[in-house]
N, C-alpha and C positions, 0 to 999 in steps of 0.2 A: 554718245549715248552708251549706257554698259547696264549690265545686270549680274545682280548676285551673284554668286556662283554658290551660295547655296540655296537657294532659292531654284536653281538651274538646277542643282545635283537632286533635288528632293522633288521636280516635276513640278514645281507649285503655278499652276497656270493662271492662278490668280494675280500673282506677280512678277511674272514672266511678259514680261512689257520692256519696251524701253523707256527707261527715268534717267532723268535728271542727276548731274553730278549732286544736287545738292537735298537729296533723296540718300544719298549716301553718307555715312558717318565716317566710316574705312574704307577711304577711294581706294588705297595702296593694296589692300586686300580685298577688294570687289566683293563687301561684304553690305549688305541695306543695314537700315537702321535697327531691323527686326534680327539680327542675327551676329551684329556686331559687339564685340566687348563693348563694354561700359565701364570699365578699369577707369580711363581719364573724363568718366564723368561724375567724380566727386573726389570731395578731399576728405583724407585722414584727422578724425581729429581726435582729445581724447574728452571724456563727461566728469564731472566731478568725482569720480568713483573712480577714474584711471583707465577706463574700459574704452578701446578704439571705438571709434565711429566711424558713417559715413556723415559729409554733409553736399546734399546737391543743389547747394542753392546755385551751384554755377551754372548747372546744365538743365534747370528749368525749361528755357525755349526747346531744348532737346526733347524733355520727358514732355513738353505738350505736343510734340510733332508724332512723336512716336506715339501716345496715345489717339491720335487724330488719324494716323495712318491706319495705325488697326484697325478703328473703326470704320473706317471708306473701305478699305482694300480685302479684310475679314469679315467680320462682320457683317456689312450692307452686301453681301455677294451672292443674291438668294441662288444663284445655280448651286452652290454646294450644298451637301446635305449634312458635312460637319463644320465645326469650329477646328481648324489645324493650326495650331502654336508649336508645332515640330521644331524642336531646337531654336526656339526663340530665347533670347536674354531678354529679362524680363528687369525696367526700374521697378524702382518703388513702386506697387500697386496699396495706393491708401485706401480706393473702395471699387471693390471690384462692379459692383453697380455704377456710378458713374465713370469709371477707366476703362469697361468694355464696352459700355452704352448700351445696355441691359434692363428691358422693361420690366417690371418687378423685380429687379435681380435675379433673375431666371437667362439660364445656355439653357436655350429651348434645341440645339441639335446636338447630334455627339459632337463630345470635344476632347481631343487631344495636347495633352502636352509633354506628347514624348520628348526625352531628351532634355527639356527646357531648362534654362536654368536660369534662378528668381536670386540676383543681385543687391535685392535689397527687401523690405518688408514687402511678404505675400498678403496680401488681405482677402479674405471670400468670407467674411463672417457673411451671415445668413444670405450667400446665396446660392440658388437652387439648381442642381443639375436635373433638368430632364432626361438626359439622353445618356449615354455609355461615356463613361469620365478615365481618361487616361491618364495617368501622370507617372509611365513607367518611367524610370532612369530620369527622374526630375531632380534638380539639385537644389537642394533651399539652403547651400551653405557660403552665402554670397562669396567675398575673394579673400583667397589667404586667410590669414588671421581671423576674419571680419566672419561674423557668423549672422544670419538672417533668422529672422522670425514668418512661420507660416502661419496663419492661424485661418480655421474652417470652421472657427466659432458657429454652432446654430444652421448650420450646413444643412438643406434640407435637400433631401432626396438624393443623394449619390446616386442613380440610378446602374439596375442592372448589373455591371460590371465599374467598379470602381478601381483603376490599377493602379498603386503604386509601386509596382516591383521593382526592385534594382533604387530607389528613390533614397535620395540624403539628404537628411536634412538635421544640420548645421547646427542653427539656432533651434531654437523652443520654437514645438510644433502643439499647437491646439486643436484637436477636434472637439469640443466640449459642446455636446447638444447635437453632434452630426447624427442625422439620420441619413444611414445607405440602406437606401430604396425602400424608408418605410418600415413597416411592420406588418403591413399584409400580406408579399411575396418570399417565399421561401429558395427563388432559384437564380438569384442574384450572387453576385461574386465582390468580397472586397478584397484588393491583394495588395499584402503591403512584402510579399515576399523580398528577401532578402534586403529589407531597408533597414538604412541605418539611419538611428537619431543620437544626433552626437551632446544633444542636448536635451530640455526638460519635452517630454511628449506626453500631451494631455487627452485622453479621447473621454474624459467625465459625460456622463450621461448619452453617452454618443449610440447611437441603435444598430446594431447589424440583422438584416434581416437574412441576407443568407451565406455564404462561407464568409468567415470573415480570415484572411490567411496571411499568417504572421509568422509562416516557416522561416527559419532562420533569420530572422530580424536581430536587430541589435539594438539595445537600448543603451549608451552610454551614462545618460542623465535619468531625472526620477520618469518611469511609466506610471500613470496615472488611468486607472480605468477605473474611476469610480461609477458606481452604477451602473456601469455599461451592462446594456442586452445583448446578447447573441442567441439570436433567433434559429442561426442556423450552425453549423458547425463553426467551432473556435479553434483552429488548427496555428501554436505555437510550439509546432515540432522545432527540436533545434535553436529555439530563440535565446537569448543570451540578455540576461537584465544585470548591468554591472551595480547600479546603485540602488535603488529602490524600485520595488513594481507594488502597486495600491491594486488592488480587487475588491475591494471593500465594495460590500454589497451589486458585485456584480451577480451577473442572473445568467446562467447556460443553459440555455432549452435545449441542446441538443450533446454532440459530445465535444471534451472541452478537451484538445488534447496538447497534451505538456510535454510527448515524447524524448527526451534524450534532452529538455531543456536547462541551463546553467542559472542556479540563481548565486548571483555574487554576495548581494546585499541583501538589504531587508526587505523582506514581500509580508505582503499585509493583502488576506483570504478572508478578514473578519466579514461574517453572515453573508458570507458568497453561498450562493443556492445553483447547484449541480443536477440538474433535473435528467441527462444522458451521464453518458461514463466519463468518470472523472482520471484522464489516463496521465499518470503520470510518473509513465513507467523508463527507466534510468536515468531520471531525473538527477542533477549534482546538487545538492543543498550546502554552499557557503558561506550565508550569514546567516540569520534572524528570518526563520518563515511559520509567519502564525496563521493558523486556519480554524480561531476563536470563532465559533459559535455559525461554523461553517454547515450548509446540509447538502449529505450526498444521497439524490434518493436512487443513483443509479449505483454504479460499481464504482468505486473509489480502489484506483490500482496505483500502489505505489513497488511496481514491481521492476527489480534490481536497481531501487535507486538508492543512492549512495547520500549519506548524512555525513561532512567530514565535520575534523576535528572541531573546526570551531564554528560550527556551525549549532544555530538554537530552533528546532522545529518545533510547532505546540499543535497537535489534533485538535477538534472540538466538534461538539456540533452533534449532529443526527448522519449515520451512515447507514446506509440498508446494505451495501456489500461493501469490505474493507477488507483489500488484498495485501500482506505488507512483505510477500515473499517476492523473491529473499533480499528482500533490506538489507543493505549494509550499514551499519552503524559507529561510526567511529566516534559522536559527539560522547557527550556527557549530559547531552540539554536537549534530549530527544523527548517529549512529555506527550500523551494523549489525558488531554485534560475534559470535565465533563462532556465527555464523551459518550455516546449511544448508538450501537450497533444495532438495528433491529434484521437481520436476516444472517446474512452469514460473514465470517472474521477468519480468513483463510492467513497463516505463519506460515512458512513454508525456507527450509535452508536459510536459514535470518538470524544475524546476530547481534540482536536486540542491545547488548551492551548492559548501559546503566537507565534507563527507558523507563522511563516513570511513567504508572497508569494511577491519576487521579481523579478519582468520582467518577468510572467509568460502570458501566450499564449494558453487559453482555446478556442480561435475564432473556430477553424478548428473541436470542438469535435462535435460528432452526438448526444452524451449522457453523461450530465452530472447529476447526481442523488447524490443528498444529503439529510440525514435523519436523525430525532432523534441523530445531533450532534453539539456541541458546539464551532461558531466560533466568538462570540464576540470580545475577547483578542485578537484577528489575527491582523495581520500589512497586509495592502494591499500596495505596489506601482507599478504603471505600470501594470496594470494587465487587458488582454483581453479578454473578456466576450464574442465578438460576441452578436448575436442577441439577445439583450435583451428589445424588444420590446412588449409591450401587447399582444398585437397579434400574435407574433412569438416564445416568448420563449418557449410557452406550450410544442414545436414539441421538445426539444433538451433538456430542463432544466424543472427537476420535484425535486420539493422541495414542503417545508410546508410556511405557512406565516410567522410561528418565525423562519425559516432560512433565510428568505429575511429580518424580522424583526433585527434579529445579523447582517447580513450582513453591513444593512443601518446603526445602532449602529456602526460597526468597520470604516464605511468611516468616518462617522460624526465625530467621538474622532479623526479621525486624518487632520478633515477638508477638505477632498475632499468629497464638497458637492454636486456636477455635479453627483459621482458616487453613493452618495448617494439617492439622489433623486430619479436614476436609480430604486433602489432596493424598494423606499420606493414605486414606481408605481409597481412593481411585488406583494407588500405586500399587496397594494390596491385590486388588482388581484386576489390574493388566498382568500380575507375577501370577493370580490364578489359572488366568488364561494359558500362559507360557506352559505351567506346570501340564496342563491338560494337555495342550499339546505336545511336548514333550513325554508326558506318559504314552499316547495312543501314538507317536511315532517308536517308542522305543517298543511298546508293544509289537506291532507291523512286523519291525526287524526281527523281534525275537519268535511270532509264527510264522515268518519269510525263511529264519534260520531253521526251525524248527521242520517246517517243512525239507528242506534241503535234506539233512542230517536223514530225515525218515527215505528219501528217495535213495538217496546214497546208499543206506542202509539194505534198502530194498534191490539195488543195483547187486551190491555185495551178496544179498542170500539166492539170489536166483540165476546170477551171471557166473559167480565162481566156478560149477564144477564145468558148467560148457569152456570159462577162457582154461581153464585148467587142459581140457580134452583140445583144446586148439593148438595149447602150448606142445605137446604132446608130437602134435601134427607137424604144424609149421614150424614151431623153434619161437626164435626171436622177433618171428613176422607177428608173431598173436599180437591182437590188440589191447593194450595194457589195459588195466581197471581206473577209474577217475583219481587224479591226484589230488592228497590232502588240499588245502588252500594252503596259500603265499601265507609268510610270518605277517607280514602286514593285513591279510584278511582274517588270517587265526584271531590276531589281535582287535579285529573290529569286533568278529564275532564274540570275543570274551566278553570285550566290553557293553553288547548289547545287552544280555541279562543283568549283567553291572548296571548300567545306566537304567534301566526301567526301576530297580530296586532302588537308586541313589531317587530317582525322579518319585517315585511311587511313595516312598519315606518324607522326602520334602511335600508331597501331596500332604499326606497324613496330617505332618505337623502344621500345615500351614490351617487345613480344613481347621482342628483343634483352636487354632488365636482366634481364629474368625469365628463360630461357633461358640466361643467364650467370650469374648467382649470386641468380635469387632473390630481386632488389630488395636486391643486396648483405647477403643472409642469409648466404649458402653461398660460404667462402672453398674448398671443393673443387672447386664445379665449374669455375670458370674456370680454377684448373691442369688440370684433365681435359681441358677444350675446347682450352686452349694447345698440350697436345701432340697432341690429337686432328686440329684443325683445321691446325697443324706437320706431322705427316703428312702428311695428305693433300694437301697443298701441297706438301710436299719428292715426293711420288712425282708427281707432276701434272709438275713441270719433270723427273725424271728418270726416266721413265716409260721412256724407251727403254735405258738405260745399268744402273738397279737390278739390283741380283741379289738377289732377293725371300730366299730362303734364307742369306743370305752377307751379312754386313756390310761383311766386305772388301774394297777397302778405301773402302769410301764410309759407314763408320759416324762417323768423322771428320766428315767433311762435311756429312752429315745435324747433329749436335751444331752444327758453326757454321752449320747452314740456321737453328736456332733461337735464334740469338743474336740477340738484342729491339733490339742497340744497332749493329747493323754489317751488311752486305753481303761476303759470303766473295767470295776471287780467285782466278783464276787464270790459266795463261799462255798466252799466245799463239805463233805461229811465233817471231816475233822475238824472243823472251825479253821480252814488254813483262808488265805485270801489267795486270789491267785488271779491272773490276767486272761483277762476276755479276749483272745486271742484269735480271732477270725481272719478267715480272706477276706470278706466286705467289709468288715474294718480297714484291714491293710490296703484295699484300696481303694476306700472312701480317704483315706488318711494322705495317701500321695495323691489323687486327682484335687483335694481339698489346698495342698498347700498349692497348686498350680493357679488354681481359681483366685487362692488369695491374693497371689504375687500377682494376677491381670487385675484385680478390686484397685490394688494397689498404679499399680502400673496409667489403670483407667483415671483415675482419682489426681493422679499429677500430671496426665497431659489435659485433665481439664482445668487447673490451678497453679498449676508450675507458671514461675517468671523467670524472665531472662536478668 
């Protein structure tokens, strides 16, 4: 008589008995039926397609023994309170309802199958775990070559804690339709951490209700999670999708997170719905990842993830917060396509590249903040701004003057000069502020100097004749008077009243564009000022002579006071002619061609083509 020895090593008191040699598969290795390779229980063979195979017709009596044993020796064993397949080799399971002997197809206890490893097709479609489902470090890649199919088709209830950690599998794995634990409990666990599926992995329609944890997972073949729910946290830190990942129309009630994830291939987010944060921050994008018509109604963070070279990303959808700092962008085929931000669009150290924004929809955002990043190369069409008015952008839109400066550069290369113009009055805007500040710090310096200069001064009229009487006294001990400043502080100090006058001068002229059209936006206000500031010039020289009521007849003359190209005459005693010669003239005459040149100026940045 003998026994397992692993069966011995694992405590299994269930089959810790003595059997029969012919209870055994591997007498030479004192292994039971339940733990023995299965290597020489099928032959290789290949299918019309080339593809190896198993075939077991040889060891039929085998796979009905070992299914018959399970069930006596597992199974029927009500002292346990789980199902333990710890390191079992597992044949062909064709239906896990009749191979476990399973009333409704329901593991009414916990069940385990650590370690296990399934040598040839897994089957559990539609059955039910009750209890807490282990399947850490489970192998679904039958031998060598030979790869296994799992499938969990319609899998109801995974209860609790579902593990697959450490888990391989091989062939094409299905969950399609798997529900883990439901959709009423939110404190359940699925773990597929660090599994690897070497093949096609289907979890279509499958329900998570609570973590579902796909840390470092590996996907060789296509991931398919269509429809999937995740009820609870979606934790794909680290995971690695070589060929394709499908999301298409998944649904993340909570937060979906993509940390530091690799996509090699094509991922497909079409109308995936993001209802927690959608983290997907140093993310590697490799191939083709579109997220058409995708909604984020939490924060959408794609922060420091990397777009290479040939890599094709497409935004879309509805976003309420959209982080894209600091993206790196190496692609070409980076696109945010009818896209809509409604809260806030934070840029941040990002170098956008060649980034196409199409038919996107920033009106509705409260905050949108751009910084220290690069979007010259960008392609703009269609794209909503919302309030971008002097006056109103400050409340919504915080950027620098070289972001408005790129901005106005990306409209202009592509000839929508309406939106440029836009950007080039923001640009005006932020260079106003600089000046201001720049005046009221050069200011400071120059009543900081100022004051200095007057103490000094005051040192010098009240100190002299005492150090004078000290020198007198002591000699060389007196204590000398303050010394001039260092060449280097002379020279700041020069240049303070320099720089207020250089800053205070560019105030000037800057106030003057603006004040006249706007930065050559507003071809109306310069004819406004022309005849406004004509006025008040023509009454200033004939202040004493107008009949304020009565054009008569000086309305004539007023007309040539306005004449841009000439000086009106007239006559003297002796019949001579002679030029009307004023200062209101002379400088209605230079403020007029200034005006005209912004009429002009205004007039071709609203018609000019490229």
């Amino acid at each position: 008589m003998a026994v397992c020895k692993d069966c011995k090593a694992l405590e299994r008191t269930d089959l810790l008995r003595e059997l029969s040699e012919a209870h055994f598969d591997d007498v030479q290795n004192e292994l039971c039926i339940f733990h023995c390779s299965k290597d020489g229980w099928f032959d290789s063979e290949k299918d019309k397609d080339g593809k190896e195979t198993k075939n077991w017709l040889k060891s039929e009596q085998k796979i009905t023994r070992f299914w018959q044993e399970l069930r006596e020796k597992i199974m029927a064993n009500e002292e346990s309170d789980e199902y333990d397949f710890s390191y079992f080799v597992f044949p062909p399971i064709k239906n896990a309802k009749d191979d476990f002997g399973l009333t409704d197809g329901t593991f009414s206890k916990t069940i385990s199958f650590y370690g296990a490893k399934f040598d040839g097709v897994a089957n559990f479609i539609d059955a039910k775990f009750a209890g807490e489902t282990d399947f850490t470090g489970a192998q679904f890649d039958g031998v060598g070559k030979f790869a296994s199919e799992a499938s969990f088709q319609y899998a109801k209830k995974l209860a609790i804690k579902a593990r697959f950690k450490y888990a391989k599998f091989a062939g094409e794995t299905d969950f399609t339709g798997a529900q883990f634990d439901g959709v009423e409990k939110f404190d359940s666990e699925t773990n597929f951490q660090h599994a690897k599926f070497d093949s096609k992995a289907s979890f279509q329609h499958a329900q998570f209700a609570g973590e579902a944890n796909f840390s470092d997972a590996q996907f060789a073949g296509e991931a398919n999670f269509l429809d999937a729910k995740f009820y609870g946290e979606a934790n794909f830190r680290d995971a690695k999708f070589y060929i394709e990942a499908s999301f298409l129309k998944a649904e993340f009630y909570r937060e979906a997170d993509f940390w530091n994830a690799k996509f090699d291939g094509e991922e497909c987010f079409w109308s995936a719905k993001f209802y927690g944060e959608a983290d997907f921050s140093y993310a590697k994008f490799y191939g083709e990842a579109d997220f058409w018509n995708a909604k984020f109604y939490g924060e959408a963070s794609f922060y420091g993830s990397t777009l290479e070279k040939e890599s094709h990303v497409t935004l879309g959808g509805i976003a309420k917060h959209l982080d894209l700092s600091p993206t790196v962008n190496k692609s070409s085929a980076f696109k945010l396509t009818d896209l809509e931000v409604t809260d806030t669009l934070i840029i941040k150290d990002t170098n956008l590249n060649k980034a196409e924004f199409n038919n996107v929809n920033f009106s509705k955002c409260k905050k949108i903040g751009i910084q220290n990043s690069t979007l010259s190369a960008c392609i703009f069409n269609n794209i909503r701004w919302g309030d971008l008015s002097v006056g109103g952008y400050e409340q919504r839109f915080q950027a620098s003057r070289d972001i408005f400066r790129q901005l106005k550069w990306a409209n202009e290369q592509q000839g929508n000069i309406i939106e440029a113009n836009r950007f080039y009055a923001l640009e005006m805007a932020e260079y106003q502020k600089e000046l201001r500040q720049g005046i009221r710090e050069n200011f400071n310096l120059l009543i900081t100097e100022f004051q200095k200069k007057l103490s000094q001064c005051s040192y010098k009229c009240w100190k002299s004749p005492i150090a004078k009487a000290k020198h007198r006294l002591l000699g060389s001990k007196a204590p000398q008077p303050p010394q001039a400043p260092t060449s280097k502080a002379a020279e700041n100090n020069r240049n303070t009243s320099h720089g207020f006058g250089k800053n205070l001068g560019e105030f000037l002229v800057f106030y003057l564009n603006k004040a006249s059209s706007n930065f050559s936006q507003s071809w109306l206000r310069p004819i406004i000022g022309y005849f406004v500031i004509g006025f008040i010039c023509y009454c200033l020289d004939y202040r004493e002579t107008i009949q304020w009521f009565s054009w008569e007849p000086y309305n004539a003359e007023f007309w040539r006071f306005l004449n841009p190209f000439g000086f009106s005459l007239k006559m003297e005693g002796d019949n001579r002619l002679i030029s009307d010669f004023t200062a209101g003239k002379v400088f209605f005459k230079i403020i007029s061609a200034f005006l005209i040149y912004q009429f002009i100026m205004a007039l071709r940045n609203q018609t000019r083509r490229r």
